[in-house]
N, C-alpha and C positions, 0 to 999 in steps of 0.2 A: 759212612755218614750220609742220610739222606739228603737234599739239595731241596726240598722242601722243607717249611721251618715254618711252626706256629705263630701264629697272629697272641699274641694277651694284652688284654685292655685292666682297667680298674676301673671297676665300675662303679662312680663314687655316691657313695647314698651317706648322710653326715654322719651320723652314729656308727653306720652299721646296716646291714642287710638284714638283720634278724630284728622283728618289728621290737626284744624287748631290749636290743642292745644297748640302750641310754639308759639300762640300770645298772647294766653291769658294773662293777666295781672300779672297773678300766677304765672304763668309758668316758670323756669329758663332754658336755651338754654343754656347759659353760659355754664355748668355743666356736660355737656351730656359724655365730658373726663375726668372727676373726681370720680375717686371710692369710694369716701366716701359719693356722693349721692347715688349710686347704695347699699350702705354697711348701709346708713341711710333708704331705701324703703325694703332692708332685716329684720333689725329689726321692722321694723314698721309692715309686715306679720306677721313675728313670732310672737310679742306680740298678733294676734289675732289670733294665735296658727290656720296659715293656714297650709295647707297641704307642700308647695312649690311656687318659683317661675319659673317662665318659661320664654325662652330667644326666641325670635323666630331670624332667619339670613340666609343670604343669598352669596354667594361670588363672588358677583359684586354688584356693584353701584345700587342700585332698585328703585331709589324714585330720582323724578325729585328736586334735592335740590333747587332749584333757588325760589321752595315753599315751603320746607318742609325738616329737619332735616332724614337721615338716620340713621342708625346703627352705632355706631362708632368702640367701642369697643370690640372685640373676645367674644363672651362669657363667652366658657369653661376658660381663663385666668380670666373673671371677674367673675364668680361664686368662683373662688377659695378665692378672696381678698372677698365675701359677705362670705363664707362660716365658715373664721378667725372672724367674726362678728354677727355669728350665733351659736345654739347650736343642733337646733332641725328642722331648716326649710330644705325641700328639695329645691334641685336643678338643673334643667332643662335644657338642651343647644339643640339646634338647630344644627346637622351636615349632611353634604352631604355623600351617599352612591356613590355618581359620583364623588368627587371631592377633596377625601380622598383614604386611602391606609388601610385594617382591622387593621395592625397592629399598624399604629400609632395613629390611631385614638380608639382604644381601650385602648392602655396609655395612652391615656389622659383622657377618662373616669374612670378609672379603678386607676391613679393617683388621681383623685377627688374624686372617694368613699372612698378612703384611706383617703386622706385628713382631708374630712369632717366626717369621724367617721361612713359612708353606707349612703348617704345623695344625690348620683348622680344621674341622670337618662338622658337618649338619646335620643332626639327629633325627629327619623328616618328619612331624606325627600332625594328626588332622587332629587334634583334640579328644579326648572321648567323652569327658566328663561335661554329664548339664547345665554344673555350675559354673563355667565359666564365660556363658551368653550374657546372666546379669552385670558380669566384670565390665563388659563389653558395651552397654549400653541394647542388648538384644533380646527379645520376650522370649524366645526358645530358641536353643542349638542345632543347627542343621544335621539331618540327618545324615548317616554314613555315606550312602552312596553321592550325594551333593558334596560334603566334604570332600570324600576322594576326587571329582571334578572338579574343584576348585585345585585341590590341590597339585594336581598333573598340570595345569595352568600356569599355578604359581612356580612350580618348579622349572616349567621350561621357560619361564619371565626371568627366575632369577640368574639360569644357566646363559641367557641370552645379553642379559646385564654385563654380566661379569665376562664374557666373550667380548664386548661390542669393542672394549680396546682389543686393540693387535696386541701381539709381543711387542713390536719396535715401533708404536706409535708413540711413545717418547723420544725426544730427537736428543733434549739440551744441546743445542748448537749456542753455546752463548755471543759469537762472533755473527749469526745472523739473528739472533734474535727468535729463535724459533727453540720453542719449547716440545711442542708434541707436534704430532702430523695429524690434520683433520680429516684428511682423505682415509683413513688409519683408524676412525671413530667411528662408531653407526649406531645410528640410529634405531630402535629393535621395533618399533609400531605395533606391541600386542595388542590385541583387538580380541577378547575371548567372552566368553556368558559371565564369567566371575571375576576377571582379572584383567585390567587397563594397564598399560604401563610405555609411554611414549618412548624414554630414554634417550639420550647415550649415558650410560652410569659415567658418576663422576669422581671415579679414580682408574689408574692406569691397571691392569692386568697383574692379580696378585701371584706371587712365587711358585702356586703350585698350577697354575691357570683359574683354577680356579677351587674351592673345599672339596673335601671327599664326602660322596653323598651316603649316607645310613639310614636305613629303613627300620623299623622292626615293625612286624605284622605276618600275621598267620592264615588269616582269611584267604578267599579264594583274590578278591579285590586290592589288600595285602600283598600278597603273592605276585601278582600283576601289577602292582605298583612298582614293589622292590624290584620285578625282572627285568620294568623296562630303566630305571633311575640308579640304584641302589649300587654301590661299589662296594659297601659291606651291609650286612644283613644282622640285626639280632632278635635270637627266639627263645623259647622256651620250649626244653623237653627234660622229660622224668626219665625216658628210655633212650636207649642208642637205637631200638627199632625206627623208634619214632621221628629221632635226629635225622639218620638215615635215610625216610621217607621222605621227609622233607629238603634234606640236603641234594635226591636224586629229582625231587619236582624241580629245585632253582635254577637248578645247574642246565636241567633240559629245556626251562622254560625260556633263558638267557640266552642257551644255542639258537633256541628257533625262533629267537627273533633280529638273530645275525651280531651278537654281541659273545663276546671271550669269556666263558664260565672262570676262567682263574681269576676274571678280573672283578669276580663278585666273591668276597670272603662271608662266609657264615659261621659266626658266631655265636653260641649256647651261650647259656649264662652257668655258672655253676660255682655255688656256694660249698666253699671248704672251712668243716672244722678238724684241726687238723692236731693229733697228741703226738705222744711220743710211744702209744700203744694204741689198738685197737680201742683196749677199756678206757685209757685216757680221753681220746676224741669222744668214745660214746659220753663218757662224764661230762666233758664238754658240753654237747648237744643238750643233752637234759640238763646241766645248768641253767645256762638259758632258756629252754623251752620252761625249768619252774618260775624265770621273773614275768611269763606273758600274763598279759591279764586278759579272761575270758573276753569282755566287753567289748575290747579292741577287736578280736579275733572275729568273735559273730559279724561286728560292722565290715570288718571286711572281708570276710565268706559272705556277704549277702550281696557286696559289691560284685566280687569275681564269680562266684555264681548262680545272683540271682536266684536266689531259693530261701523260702522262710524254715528257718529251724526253730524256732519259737518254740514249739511243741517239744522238742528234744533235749534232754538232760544231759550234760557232759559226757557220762557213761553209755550213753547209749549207741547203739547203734546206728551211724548212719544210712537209710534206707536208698537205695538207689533207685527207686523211684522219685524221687525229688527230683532228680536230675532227666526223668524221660525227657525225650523233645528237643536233647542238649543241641542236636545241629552235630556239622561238620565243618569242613572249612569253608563254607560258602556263607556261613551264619557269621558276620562282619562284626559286630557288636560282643561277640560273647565266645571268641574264640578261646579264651581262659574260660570262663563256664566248660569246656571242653574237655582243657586237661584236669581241672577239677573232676568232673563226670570221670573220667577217664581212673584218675585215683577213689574214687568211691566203688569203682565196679570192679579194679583190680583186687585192693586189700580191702573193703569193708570194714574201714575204721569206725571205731565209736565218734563222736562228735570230738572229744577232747584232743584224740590222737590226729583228724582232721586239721585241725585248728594249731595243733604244733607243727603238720607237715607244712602246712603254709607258713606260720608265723618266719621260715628260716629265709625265705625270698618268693614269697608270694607263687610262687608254683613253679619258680626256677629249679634244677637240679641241686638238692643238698645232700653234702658226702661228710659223712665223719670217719676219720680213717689215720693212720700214717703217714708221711711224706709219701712214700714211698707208693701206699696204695694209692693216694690223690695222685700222684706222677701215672702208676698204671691206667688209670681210668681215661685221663688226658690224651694219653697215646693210645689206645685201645682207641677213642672215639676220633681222635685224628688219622690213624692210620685206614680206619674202616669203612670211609665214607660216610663219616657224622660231623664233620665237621672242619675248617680251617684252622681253627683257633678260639679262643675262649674269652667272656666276660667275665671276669673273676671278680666273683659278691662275697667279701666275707663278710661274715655275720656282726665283725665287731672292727670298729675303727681307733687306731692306727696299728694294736694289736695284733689282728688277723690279717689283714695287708704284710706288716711282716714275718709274721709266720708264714705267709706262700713264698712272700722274694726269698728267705733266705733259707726256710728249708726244702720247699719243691722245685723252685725255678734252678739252683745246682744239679738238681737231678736230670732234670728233663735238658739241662744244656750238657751235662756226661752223656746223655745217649742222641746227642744229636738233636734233638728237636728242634731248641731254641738258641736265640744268635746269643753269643758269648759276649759281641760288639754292636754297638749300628753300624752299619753300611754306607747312610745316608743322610740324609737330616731331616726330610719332610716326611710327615704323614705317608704319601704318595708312595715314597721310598720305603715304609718300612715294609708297607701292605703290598708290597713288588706292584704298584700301579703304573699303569702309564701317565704322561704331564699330558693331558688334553690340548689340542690346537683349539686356536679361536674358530668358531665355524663361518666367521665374517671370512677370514685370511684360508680358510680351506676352498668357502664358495669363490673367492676371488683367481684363486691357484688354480682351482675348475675350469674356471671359465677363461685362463691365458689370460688373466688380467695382472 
C-alpha cells in the first residue's frame, strides 16, 4: 500500500458540469436557491470521505441563462449553511482579488475557518470577465497583468491580517481581567500601488492559522502566481502529456523559490460519465450532448476561444486556422483559447463535435468509461507525475456525484490510493499541509524576543 493518497475535491457547479444538465430528466432546477440541496451534495462528499468541495464564481451574470442556469447563490454564505452539515469536509469558495477590499474579505474566510472547526480555503482569481467593472461602479476592467499586481498585494495584505494575531494572543484570564495580549497583536501597515490596509484584523487567529490558498491559472503569470502563494493548484488538461508538463513546471518552479513541492497539490479536473459498460457510458455522453443546444455552445466557444465561427455550419469542419496566433503560456487572457487550439489541431472536429467536446466541462478532461476504467485513468495520472489528486465535475448533479462515491471511490481505496478514514479534521490535515506560524511570532522568535 502506497503512503501517498489522492487529494478529490467535488467540484460543485449546481446542475451539473455538462452545460445541458438542467434538462436532464434527473436533474432538479427547481432547487438551485435551496440550501439544503447544496447541504444534502456536502454530506454525500463527506461520506466518501473526500477531501472538500469547491465553489467556483464570478461577480457578474456569466452564462447566457436563456440556456443555461448560472450561479445563484454567494458561496462563502453557502459553505457556511454546508459546513453546519458537515464535520470533516473542506470547503472552497471562489473570490476576486479585483472586486474585493483584504480586509473584508479575509473576515469572511477567516469567519469560515472559525466556523467550520479549520475547514476553509480561498479559490484566488483576479476576475476575467469585462463585465464585472460595470458591477462595480468602473468604465473598464483592468487589465491582466495590473490585476495580477493587485492581486499579489492583496494576498500578502490578507496572509498578513490573519497572522497579525499570535496563537496565544488570547489570554481569557478572567481573575485579572485580561482578555487578549496587545503586545501579541500587530499592526500590518500595507503601504503598496493597489492595496492600503493599516490593520490589526479584528479576530483572534483562526484554527488552521490561517485558509488554504488555491490558485487556478495556466499562464506564464498564473504559474508564478500559484508558485509563489498557491497550496493547491487547479487546471485543466485533455492529456496526461500535458498534465505532466505542467505538473513538472510547478513542482520546479516552487523548489526554486525555497518552498516544499508536496506542499503545493495539483489538481486536474476531470469529468466522469460513468456505466456499467463501456457502451453504457458512451450512451450516457451522447445523451446529454443530444439536450445541448447549438446557441449556448457557439457563445461560449467564442468566449473560450475567441474565434468567430459564424461562417461554419455544424457539420463542418473546423479549420485550424481560426485558432493561428493561439499563444502559449505566456498569453495570460486566453490560456483556454489554447487547449481549445490544441483540440482543433489534434482531432479536426466538425464544429458540432467541437461544441459537444466542450459542452462536458468547458475544456476540462471528460471520460466515459466504467468504474473501473475511470479508477484506471486516476491512478495512471496520479502515479505518473500528472498529478496529486482530482476535481471531480460530473456532468449531472446529485446523480453523477454518486455514481463516483459509490462506484469508483471503493475502488481506488481497494488499491490503496484513497483514505478509507480522515485522519484529521481540517483542510490542512487532509491535503497533508503544514498549520503556518504567524510571521509576527516567527519575526519575534528571530529576533530573541
Amino acid at each position: 500500500m502506497t503512503n501517498r493518497q489522492l487529494n478529490l475535491n467535488a467540484f460543485i457547479y449546481p446542475t451539473g458540469h455538462h452545460e445541458a444538465s438542467w434538462r436532464h430528466p434527473a436533474s432538479v432546477p427547481e432547487r438551485l436557491y435551496d440550501v439544503t440541496y447544496f447541504q444534502e451534495l456536502a454530506r454525500l462528499a463527506e461520506s466518501a470521505k473526500f477531501d472538500a468541495v469547491f465553489f467556483a464564481d464570478g461577480p457578474a451574470l456569466r452564462t447566457e441563462v436563456r440556456y443555461r442556469p448560472d450561479y445563484g447563490l454567494e458561496p462563502i454564505t453557502t459553505l457556511v449553511a454546508m459546513a453546519t452539515a458537515t464535520t470533516h469536509l473542506g470547503l472552497i469558495a471562489t473570490a476576486s482579488t479585483t472586486y474585493y477590499e483584504p480586509y473584508n474579505l479575509a473576515r469572511l474566510f477567516s469567519s469560515l475557518d472559525h466556523i467550520s472547526g479549520g475547514r476553509a480555503a480561498w479559490n484566488i482569481v483576479t476576475t476575467a470577465t469585462d463585465a464585472a467593472a460595470a458591477n462595480f461602479g468602473l468604465t473598464e476592467h483592468p487589465d491582466v497583468r495590473e490585476r495580477y499586481a493587485r492581486a499579489r498585494e492583496f494576498v500578502d495584505a490578507a496572509i498578513k491580517l490573519w497572522d497579525s494575531w499570535e496563537d496565544d494572543a488570547v489570554v481569557i484570564d478572567k481573575e485579572a481581567g485580561v482578555y487578549a495580549d496587545p503586545e501579541k497583536i500587530h499592526r500590518i501597515d500595507v503601504e503598496g500601488e493597489y492595496v492600503k490596509v493599516r490593520g490589526p484584523f479584528g479576530s483572534a487567529r483562526s484554527p488552521q492559522g490561517r485558509p488554504v490558498l488555491v490558485q487556478a491559472g495556466s499562464s506564464n503569470d498564473g504559474r508564478d502566481f500559484a508558485s509563489t502563494y498557491a497550496e493547491a493548484i487547479f487546471t485543466a488538461h485533455q492529456r496526461i502529456e500535458d498534465a505532466q508538463a505542467f505538473y513538472r513546471d510547478i513542482k520546479t518552479r516552487t523548489a526554486e523559490i525555497g518552498r516544499n513541492p508536496d506542499h503545493v497539490k495539483i489538481l486536474p479536473g476531470l469529468s466522469p460519465f460513468i456505466g456499467a459498460s463501456q457502451a453504457e457510458a458512451d450512451e450516457l455522453h451522447r445523451e446529454f450532448n443530444g439536450l445541448t443546444i447549438a446557441e449556448y455552445g457557439l457563445g461560449q466557444l467564442r468566449k473560450m476561444g475567441n474565434v468567430d465561427v459564424s461562417g461554419l455550419e455544424l457539420d463542418d469542419t473546423v479549420p485550424a486556422e481560426l485558432f493561428a496566433g493561439s499563444g502559449d503560456i505566456t498569453d495570460n487572457d486566453h490560456s483556454r483559447r489554447l487547449v481549445v487550439a490544441k483540440i482543433v489541431e489534434r482531432e479536426q472536429p466538425t464544429l458540432r463535435r467541437l461544441l459537444h467536446k466542450l459542452a462536458g466541462a468547458r475544456g476540462h478532461n471528460v471520460v466515459a468509461g466504467t468504474p473501473v476504467r475511470i479508477a484506471d485513468i486516476i491512478e495512471e495520472w496520479f502515479t505518473n507525475g500528472a498529478a496529486d489528486g482530482f476535481n471531480i465535475m460530473p456532468p449531472q448533479y446529485p446523480q453523477g456525484l454518486e455514481a463516483f462515491t459509490s462506484q469508483v471511490v471503493p475502488i481506488l481505496q481497494e488499491r490503496g490510493l484513497f483514505r478509507t478514514e480522515y485522519s484529521g479534521t481540517t483542510l490542512r490535515d487532509h491535503y497533508g499541509l503544514p498549520r503556518p506560524a504567524s510571521q509576527y511570532a516567527r519575526a519575534l522568535a528571530a529576533a530573541g524576543i
